[in-house]
C-alpha positions in Angstrom: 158.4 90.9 140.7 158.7 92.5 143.9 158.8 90.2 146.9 157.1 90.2 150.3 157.9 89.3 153.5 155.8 87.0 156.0 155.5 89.7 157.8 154.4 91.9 155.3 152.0 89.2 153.8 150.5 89.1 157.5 150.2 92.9 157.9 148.4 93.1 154.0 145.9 90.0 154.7 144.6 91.6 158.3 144.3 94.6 156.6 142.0 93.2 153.8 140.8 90.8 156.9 136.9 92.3 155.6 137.3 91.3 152.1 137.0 87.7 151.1 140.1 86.2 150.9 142.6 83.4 152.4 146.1 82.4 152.2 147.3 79.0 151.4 150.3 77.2 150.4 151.0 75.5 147.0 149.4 72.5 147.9 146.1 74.2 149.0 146.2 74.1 152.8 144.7 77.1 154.0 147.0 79.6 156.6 144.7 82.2 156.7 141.0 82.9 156.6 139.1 86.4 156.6 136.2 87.3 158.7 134.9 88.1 155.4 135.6 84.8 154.0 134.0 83.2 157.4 130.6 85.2 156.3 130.8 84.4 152.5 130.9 80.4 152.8 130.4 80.2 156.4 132.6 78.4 157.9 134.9 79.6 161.0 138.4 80.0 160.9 138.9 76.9 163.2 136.9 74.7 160.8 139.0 76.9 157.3 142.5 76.9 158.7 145.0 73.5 158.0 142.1 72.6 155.2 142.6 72.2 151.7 140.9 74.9 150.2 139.5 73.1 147.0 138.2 69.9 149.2 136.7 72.5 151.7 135.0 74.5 149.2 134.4 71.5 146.8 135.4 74.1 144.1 134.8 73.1 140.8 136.8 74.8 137.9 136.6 75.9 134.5 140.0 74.1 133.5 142.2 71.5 134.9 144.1 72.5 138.4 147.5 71.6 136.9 146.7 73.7 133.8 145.8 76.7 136.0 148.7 75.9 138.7 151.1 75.9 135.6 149.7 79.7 134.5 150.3 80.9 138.2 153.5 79.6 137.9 154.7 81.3 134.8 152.8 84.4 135.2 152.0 84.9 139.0 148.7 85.3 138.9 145.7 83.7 137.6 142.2 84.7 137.5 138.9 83.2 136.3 135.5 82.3 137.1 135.3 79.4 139.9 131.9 77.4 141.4 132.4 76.8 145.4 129.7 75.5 148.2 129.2 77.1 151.3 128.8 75.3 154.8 125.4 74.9 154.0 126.0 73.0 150.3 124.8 75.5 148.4 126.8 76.6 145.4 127.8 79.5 144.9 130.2 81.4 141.9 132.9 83.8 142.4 135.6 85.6 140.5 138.5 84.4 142.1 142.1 86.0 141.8 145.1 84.0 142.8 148.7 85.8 143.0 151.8 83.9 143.7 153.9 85.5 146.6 158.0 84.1 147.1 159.6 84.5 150.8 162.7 87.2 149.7 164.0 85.4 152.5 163.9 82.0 150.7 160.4 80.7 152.5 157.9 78.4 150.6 155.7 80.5 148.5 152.1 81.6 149.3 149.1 82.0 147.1 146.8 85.4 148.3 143.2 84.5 146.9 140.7 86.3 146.6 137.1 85.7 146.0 134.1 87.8 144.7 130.9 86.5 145.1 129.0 86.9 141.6 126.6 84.1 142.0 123.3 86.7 142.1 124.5 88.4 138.9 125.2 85.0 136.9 121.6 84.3 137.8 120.5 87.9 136.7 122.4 87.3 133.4 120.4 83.4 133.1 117.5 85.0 133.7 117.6 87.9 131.1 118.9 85.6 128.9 116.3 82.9 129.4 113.6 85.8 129.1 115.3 86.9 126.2 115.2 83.2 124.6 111.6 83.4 125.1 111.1 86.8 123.8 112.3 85.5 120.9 110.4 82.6 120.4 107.2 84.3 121.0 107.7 87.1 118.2 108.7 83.4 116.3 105.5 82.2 117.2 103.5 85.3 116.3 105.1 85.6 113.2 104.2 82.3 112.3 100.9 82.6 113.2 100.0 85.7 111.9 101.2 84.4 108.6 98.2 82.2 108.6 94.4 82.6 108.4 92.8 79.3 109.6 92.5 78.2 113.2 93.7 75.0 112.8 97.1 75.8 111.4 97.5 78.8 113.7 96.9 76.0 116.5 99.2 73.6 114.9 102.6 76.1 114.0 102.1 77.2 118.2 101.6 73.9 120.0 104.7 72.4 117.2 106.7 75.8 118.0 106.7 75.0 121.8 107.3 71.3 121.8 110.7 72.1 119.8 111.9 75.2 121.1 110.4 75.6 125.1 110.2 72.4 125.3 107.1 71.0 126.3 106.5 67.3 127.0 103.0 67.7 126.1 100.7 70.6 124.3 97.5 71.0 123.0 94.5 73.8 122.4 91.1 73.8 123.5 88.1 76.2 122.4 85.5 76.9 124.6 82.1 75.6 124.6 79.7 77.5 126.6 79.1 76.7 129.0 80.7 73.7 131.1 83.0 72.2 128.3 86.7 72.3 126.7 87.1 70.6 123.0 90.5 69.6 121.8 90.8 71.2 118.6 95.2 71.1 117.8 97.4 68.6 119.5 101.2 69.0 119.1 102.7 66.6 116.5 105.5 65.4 119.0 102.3 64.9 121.4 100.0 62.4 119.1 101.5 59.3 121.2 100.3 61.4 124.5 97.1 62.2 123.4 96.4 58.4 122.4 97.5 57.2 125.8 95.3 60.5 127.5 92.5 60.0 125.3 92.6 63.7 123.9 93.0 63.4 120.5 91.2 65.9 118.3 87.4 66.8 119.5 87.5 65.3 122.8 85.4 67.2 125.3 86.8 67.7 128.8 84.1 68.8 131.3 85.6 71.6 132.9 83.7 71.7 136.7 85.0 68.0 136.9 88.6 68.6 136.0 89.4 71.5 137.4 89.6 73.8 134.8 87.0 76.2 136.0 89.9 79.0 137.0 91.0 79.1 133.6 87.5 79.9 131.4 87.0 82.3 133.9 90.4 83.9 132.9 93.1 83.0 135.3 96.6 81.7 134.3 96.5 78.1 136.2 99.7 76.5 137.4 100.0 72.7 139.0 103.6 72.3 140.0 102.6 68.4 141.0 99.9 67.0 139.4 100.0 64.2 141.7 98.7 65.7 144.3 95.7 67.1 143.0 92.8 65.7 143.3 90.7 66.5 140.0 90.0 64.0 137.4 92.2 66.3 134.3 95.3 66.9 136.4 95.4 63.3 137.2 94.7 61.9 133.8 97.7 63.4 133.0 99.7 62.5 135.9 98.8 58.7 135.2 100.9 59.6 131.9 104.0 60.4 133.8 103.3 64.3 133.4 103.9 66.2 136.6 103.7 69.8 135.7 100.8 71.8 133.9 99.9 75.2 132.5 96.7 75.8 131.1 96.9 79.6 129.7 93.2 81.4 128.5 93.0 82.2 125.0 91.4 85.9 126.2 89.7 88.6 123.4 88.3 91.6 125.1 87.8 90.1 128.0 86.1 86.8 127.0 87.5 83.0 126.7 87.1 81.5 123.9 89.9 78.5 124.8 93.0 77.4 126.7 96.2 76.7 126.0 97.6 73.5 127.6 101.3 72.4 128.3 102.9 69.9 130.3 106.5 68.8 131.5 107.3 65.3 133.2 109.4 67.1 136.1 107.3 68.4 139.1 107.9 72.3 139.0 109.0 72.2 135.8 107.9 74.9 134.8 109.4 78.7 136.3 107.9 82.0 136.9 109.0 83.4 133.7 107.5 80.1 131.8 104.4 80.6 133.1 104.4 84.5 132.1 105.8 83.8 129.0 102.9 81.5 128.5 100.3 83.5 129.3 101.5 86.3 126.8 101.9 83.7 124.6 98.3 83.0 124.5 97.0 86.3 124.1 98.7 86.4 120.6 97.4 83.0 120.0 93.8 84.5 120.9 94.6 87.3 118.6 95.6 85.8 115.7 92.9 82.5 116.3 90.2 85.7 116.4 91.5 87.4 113.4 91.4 84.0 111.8 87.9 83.6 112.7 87.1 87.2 111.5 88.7 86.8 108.2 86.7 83.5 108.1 83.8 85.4 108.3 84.1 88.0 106.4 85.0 85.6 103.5 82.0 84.0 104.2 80.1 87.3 104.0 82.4 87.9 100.9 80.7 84.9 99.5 77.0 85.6 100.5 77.5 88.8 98.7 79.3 87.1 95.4 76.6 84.9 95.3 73.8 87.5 95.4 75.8 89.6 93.2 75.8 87.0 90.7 71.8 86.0 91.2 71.5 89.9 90.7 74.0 89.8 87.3 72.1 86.9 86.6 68.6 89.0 86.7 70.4 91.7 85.1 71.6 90.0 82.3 67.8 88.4 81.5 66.7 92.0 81.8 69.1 93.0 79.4 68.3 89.9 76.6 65.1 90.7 77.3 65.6 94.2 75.6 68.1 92.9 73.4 65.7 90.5 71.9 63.2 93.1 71.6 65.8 95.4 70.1 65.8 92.8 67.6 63.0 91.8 66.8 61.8 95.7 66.4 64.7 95.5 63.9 64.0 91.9 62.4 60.3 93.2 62.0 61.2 96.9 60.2 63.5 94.4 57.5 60.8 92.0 56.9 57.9 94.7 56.2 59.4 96.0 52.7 59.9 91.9 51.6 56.3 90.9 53.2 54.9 93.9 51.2 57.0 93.1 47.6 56.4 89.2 48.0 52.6 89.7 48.6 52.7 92.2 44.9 54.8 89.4 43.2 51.7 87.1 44.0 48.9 88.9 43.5 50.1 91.0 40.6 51.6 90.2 37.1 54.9 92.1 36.9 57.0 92.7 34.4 60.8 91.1 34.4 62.4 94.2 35.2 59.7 95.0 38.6 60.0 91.6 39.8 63.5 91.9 39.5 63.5 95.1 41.2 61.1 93.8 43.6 63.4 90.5 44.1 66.6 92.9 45.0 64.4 94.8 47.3 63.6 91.5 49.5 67.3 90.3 48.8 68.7 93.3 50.8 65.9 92.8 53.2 67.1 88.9 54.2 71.1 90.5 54.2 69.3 92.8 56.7 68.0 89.8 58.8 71.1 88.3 58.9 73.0 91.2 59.7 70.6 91.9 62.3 70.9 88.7 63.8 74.7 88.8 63.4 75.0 91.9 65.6 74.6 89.8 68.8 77.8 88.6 69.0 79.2 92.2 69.2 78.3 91.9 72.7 80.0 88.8 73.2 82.7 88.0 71.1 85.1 89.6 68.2 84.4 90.4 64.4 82.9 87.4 62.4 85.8 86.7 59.9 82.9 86.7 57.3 82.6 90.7 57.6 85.6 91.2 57.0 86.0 95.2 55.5 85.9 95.8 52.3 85.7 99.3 49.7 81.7 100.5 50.5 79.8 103.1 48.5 77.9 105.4 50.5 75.8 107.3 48.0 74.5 103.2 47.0 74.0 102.6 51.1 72.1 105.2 51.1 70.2 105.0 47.7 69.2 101.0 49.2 68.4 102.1 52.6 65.5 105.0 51.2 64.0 102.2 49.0 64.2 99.5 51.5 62.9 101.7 54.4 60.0 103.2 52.1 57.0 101.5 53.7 58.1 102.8 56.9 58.8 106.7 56.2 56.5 106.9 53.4 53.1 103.8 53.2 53.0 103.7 56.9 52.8 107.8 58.1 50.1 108.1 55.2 48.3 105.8 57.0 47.8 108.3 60.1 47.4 111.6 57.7 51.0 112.3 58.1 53.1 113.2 55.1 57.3 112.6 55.0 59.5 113.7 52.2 62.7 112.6 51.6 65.6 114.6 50.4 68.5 113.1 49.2 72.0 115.3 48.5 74.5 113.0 47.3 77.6 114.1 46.0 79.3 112.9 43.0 82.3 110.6 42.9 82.4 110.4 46.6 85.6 108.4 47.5 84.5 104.8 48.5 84.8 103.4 52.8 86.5 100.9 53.9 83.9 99.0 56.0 81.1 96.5 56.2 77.9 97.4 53.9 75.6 95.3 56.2 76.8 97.5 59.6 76.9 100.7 57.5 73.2 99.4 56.3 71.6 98.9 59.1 73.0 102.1 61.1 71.7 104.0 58.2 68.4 102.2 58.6 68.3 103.1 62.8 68.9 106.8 61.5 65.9 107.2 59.1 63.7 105.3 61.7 64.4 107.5 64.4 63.9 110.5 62.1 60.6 109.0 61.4 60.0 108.4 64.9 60.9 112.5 65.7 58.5 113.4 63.7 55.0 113.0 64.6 53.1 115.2 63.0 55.3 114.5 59.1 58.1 116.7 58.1 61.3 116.1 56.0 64.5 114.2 56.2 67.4 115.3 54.1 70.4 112.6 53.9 73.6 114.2 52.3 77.4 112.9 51.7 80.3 115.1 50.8 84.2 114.6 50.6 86.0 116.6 53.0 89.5 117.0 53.8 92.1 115.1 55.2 90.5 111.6 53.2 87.6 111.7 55.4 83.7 111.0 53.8 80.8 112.5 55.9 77.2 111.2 55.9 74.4 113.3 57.1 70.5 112.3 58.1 68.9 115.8 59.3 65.4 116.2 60.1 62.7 118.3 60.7 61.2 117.3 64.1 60.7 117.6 68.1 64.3 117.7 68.5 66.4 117.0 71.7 67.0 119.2 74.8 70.7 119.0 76.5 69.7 116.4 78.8 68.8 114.4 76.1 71.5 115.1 73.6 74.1 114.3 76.8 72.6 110.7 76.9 71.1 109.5 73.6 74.1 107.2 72.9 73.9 105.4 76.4 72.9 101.8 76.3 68.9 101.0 76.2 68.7 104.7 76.8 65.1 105.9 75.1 62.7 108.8 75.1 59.7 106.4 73.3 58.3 104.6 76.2 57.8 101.3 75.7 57.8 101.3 72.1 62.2 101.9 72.2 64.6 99.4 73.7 67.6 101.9 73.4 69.2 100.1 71.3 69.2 102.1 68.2 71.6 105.1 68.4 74.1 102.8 70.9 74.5 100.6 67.8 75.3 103.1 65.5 77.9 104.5 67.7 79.4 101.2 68.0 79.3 100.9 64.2 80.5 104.4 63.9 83.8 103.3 66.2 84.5 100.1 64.8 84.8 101.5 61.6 87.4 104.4 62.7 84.9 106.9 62.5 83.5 109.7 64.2 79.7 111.0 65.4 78.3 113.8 66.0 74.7 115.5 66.9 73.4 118.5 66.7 69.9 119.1 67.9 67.6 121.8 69.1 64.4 121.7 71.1 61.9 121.9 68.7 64.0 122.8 65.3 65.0 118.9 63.9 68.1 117.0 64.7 71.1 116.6 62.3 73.6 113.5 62.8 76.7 113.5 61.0 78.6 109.9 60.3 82.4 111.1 59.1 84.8 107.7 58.4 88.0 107.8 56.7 87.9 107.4 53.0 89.5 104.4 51.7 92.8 104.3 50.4 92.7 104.0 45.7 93.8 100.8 44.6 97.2 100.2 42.7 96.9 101.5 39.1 96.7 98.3 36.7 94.9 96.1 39.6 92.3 93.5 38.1 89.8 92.3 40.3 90.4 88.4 40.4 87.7 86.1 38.8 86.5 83.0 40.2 87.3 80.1 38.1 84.7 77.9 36.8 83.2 75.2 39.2 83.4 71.3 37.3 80.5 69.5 38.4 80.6 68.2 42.0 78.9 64.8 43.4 77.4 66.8 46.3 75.3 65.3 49.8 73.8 67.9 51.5 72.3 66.6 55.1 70.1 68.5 57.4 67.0 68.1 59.6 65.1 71.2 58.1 63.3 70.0 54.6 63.1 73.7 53.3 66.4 74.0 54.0 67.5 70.7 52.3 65.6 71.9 49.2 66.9 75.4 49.0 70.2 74.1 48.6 68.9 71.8 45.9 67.1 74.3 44.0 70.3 76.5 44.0 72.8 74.5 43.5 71.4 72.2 40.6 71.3 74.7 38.0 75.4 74.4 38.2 75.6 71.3 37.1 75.9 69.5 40.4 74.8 66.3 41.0 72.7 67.0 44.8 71.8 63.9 47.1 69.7 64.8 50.1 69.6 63.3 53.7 66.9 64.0 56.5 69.1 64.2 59.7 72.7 62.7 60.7 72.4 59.0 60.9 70.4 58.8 57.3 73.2 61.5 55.8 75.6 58.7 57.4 73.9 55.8 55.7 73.7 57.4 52.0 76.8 58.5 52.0 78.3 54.8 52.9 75.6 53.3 50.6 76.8 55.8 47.5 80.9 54.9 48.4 80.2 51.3 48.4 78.5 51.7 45.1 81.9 53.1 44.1 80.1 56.6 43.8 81.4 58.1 46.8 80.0 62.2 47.2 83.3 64.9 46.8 81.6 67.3 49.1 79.2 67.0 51.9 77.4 69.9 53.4 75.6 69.1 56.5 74.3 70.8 59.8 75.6 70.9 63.1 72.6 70.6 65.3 70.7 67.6 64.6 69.0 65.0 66.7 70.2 62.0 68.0 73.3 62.0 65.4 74.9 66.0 64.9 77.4 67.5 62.4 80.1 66.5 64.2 79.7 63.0 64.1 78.5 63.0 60.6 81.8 64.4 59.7 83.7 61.9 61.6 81.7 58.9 59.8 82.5 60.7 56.7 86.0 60.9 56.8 86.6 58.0 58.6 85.2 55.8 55.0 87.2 58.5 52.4 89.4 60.9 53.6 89.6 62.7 50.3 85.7 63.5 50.9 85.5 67.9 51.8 83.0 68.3 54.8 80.8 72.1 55.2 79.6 72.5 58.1 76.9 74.9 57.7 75.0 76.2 60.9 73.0 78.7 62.6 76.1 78.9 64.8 78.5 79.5 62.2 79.6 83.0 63.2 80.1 82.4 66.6 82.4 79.4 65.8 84.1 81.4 63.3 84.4 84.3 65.9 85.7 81.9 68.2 88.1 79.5 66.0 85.9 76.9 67.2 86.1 74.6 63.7 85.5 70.8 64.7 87.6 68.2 63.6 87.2 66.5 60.2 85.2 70.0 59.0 87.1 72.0 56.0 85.0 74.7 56.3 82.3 76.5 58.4 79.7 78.5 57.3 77.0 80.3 58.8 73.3 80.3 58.0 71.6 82.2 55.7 74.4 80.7 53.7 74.8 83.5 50.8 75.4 81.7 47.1 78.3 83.6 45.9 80.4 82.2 49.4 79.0 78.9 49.1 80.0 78.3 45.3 83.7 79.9 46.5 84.1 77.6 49.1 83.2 74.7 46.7 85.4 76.0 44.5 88.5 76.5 46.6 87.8 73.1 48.5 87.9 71.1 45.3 90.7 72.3 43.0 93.3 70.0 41.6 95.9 69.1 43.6 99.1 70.2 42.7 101.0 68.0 40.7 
């Protein structure tokens, strides 16, 4: 270390006499004092010189003195950040540098300090930090809020935001009631004992001409550094709190309020510059995201209006289209029923032989399947295949054959009627290779064919139905005809849903129905048509695969005599079910609705007679199937329980069996399923 003289030390510190800086002893007693160090703190160098520096200066510093005194000691020089106070008392913060300076000559040592005053750049460094800090906690706060869609959480997450992290003493938001009044609509949670005390809890109005608050709807930032002294009723509600200092903020959106924001501190001028812009930015994102909010509000609401009037119009819709549906069907009920009203009424009036009532008897046989099958269709639109249609090998050369006889009436009795004349051809091949399918669906698309064929032509003609093999397993079945034919337009569209070229008289039904069938059944359609020349329709579905040489089909076994109660509300239907089971050696009881079904059947097991199988209804009055079959196995749980309904498909469709029910039928119940299912439901148990 090299060492300098007195003199030397002298000739350096009048030289650096401009700079801030003094010369003192070990102990702190000042020896010299700058003119630059007279203008930083302000006092002379009578009042500086024989002082101890750290009394003068009231320094304050960032370690002990004996910590730092020991560092100049070791090192000669030291250096940190110190906190002095002028003449005036006001503090100030320097860098200071000491270095330690030894007499060569043996003197006492010297410390040279100097001081640089960085007191405007720590605040410039507070600040930015401090506007940094709130930088921050606003994009916290927006985030937040835009997170949210309803005003009163959006109020809640900024008032809760700003009590923890500002902090506020007090917060709340206020909408805007046009024209004189303010309503409290979010109050902080850390502000619920406040807003007791100041009576502002939730939905309290606060008059604005009589508080003050006028400034603020009208859009200005308002500031009260000491609510004490002024003299509107608000401001001193809340000064009578112990609140000193208030900002109320407007919640602006293109240029109109629509609320305030409202914070308050105890200390009087609590709040600084920066605060109060900080503030009023925060508020314009508060009014951003509280007008969003009500936006999205609204448009849910519209989203609503427009569900529900989208529903009312599904609603009308849907009428419009059972409306058609049901005359769909009954057009198709109606066309079934004809041939059996025309066959019943020759079975009354005329003596038949055997074999032409029998004939006559098949005729109106496949005209009830046709019913059924009709009425089964309905749930296509609704639900999945009835279990009871299940495919199975279908002829199409027989389809066809019982289609032409059952539709006779309509292309032959009926057209003679009007002087028109309609041949049918039939060109059926041999052997053809059997479907795998459903003979009611293939039936009754058959059916829609010919009709329409009948309905093409209006002045008679021919209709040719042909069936051929052709490659690739595949069975093609033809209905060609000589009428009006279709133009392209037509053609393009005749498959659409309720799509008809008859007017009233078609529901456009028809043709949409055999396509369905067409695709259910893994097959294909296709028209050909001219203007004028006929139409030809062409049904191809994949031929079904032979069975396993050697396979016997499986015989029923014989069905033992059953004790059998059959219950239902519907006398005809009671003694159907009579008439057609008796003749198999069943012994029938019979019960006119649920609670007398109940009775006979507890009547016949106390008699020690108690019924192996009861068949009853579902929808019955006052007492239904359900609770019939309940009663029933509740007294002998042995006892087999068919439910036979009207709804039957539907609750097959939809796995919808009720407890204590074996098995579920539909109705028209057919004979050959019934006398299975009493079969299978009553063998021996195994032993």
């Amino acid at each position: 270390m090299n060492f300098l003289s007195a003199e030397a030390l002298t000739e350096q510190t009048k030289i650096l006499d401009l700079a801030q800086i003094m010369v003192r002893d070990v102990t702190g007693r000042i020896q010299r004092w700058s003119r630059g160090s007279e203008k930083l703190y302000g006092f002379s160098t009578e009042e500086a010189l024989g002082a101890i520096s750290h009394e003068l200066l009231r320094t304050r510093f960032p370690e002990p003195l004996e910590a730092i005194n020991a560092q100049l000691e070791r090192d000669g020089v030291w250096e940190g950040e110190l906190a002095h106070h002028t003449r005036d008392g006001i503090e100030i913060n320097v860098v200071s540098v000491w270095a330690l300076h030894r007499d060569g000559r043996g003197g006492p040592p010297r410390i040279l300090e100097s001081n640089l005053d960085v007191t405007e750049r720590k605040r410039a460094e507070a600040r930015l930090a401090a506007q940094l800090g709130r930088l921050d906690l606003l994009n916290t706060i927006t985030r937040a809020i835009g997170e949210r869609q309803d005003l009163q959480s959006i109020f809640q997450v900024a008032v809760g935001t700003l009590e923890d992290q500002l902090p506020v003493d007090f917060g709340c938001l206020c909408l805007f009631r046009p024209p004189d009044v303010l309503v409290v609509s979010g109050v902080g949670a850390k502000s619920h004992d406040l807003a007791l005390q100041l009576e502002m809890t939730d939905q309290t109005h606060l008059p604005i001409d009589a508080n003050g608050l006028s400034r603020c709807v009208r859009g200005q930032l308002v500031y009260e550094p000491d609510m004490s002294a002024v003299p509107f009723a608000f401001p001193q509600r809340l000064a009578g709190a112990g609140l000193s200092a208030m900002v109320a903020a407007p919640l602006l959106v293109e240029n109109n309020v629509f609320g305030a924001l409202i914070v308050a501190r105890r200390t009087a001028h609590g709040f600084s510059s920066g605060e109060c812009e900080f503030l009023a930015q925060l508020a314009q994102h508060i009014a951003l995201a509280a007008h969003q909010a009500q936006l999205y509000g609204a448009l849910e609401a519209a989203y609503d209006d427009l569900r529900h009037t989208q529903q009312a119009v599904m609603r009308q819709e849907k009428l419009r289209v059972l409306g058609q549906m049901a005359s769909g069907i009954a057009h198709d009920i109606n066309n079934a029923l004809s041939p059996a009203a025309l066959y019943v009424e020759a079975l009354l009036e005329r003596n038949l032989s055997p074999t032409e009532a029998k004939d006559y008897l098949v005729i109106i046989q496949r005209a009830i399947d046709g019913v059924a099958q009709t009425v089964a269709r309905m749930k296509e639109f609704y639900s999945q295949r009835d279990p009871q249609l299940a495919h199975t090998p279908v002829g199409l050369n027989l389809v066809a054959t019982q289609v032409i006889d059952l539709t006779r009436a309509r292309w032959s009795s009926m057209p003679q009627e009007s002087g028109r004349v309609i041949c049918v051809d039939t060109d059926l091949a041999p052997d053809l290779p059997p479907i795998l399918g459903n003979s009611g669906e293939i039936s009754d698309a058959l059916t829609n064919l010919i009709l329409n064929a009948v309905d093409a032509m209006p002045e008679g003609g021919r209709i040719t139905v042909r069936s051929r093999a052709v490659a690739a397993a595949k069975v093609q079945l033809e209905v060609a005809d000589t009428g009006i034919g279709m133009d392209e337009a037509t053609r393009n569209r005749c498959l659409e849903l309720f799509f008809t070229t008859k007017g009233v008289r078609g529901t456009g039904l028809g043709l949409a129905m055999v396509y369905g069938t067409v695709e259910r059944h893994g097959g294909e359609l296709q028209i050909e048509s001219t203007l004028g020349e006929g139409t030809l329709i062409r049904l191809t579905f994949p031929a079904a695969a032979a069975p396993p040489t050697g396979m016997v089909a499986r015989q029923p076994a014989a069905q033992r005599p059953l004790r059998i109660l059959v219950i239902d509300d519907d006398p005809i239907i009671l003694k159907s079910l009579r008439d057609i089971l008796e003749p198999y050696g069943h012994l029938i009881g019979l019960a006119d609705g649920g609670q007398r079904g109940i009775d006979a059947f507890r009547a016949a097991y106390d008699r020690g007679e108690a019924f192996e199988v009861v068949i009853t209804d579902l929808g019955m009055p006052h007492i239904d199937g359900r609770a019939v079959a309940a009663a029933v196995r509740s007294l002998e749980p042995k006892t087999r329980v068919i439910l036979l309904t009207g709804w039957g498909h539907r609750m097959l469709a939809e796995n919808d069996a009720p407890a204590n029910v074996d098995r579920v039928m539909g109705k028209p119940p057919k004979l050959a399923l019934l006398r299975a299912a009493l079969a299978e439901l009553t063998l021996p148990e195994p032993a």
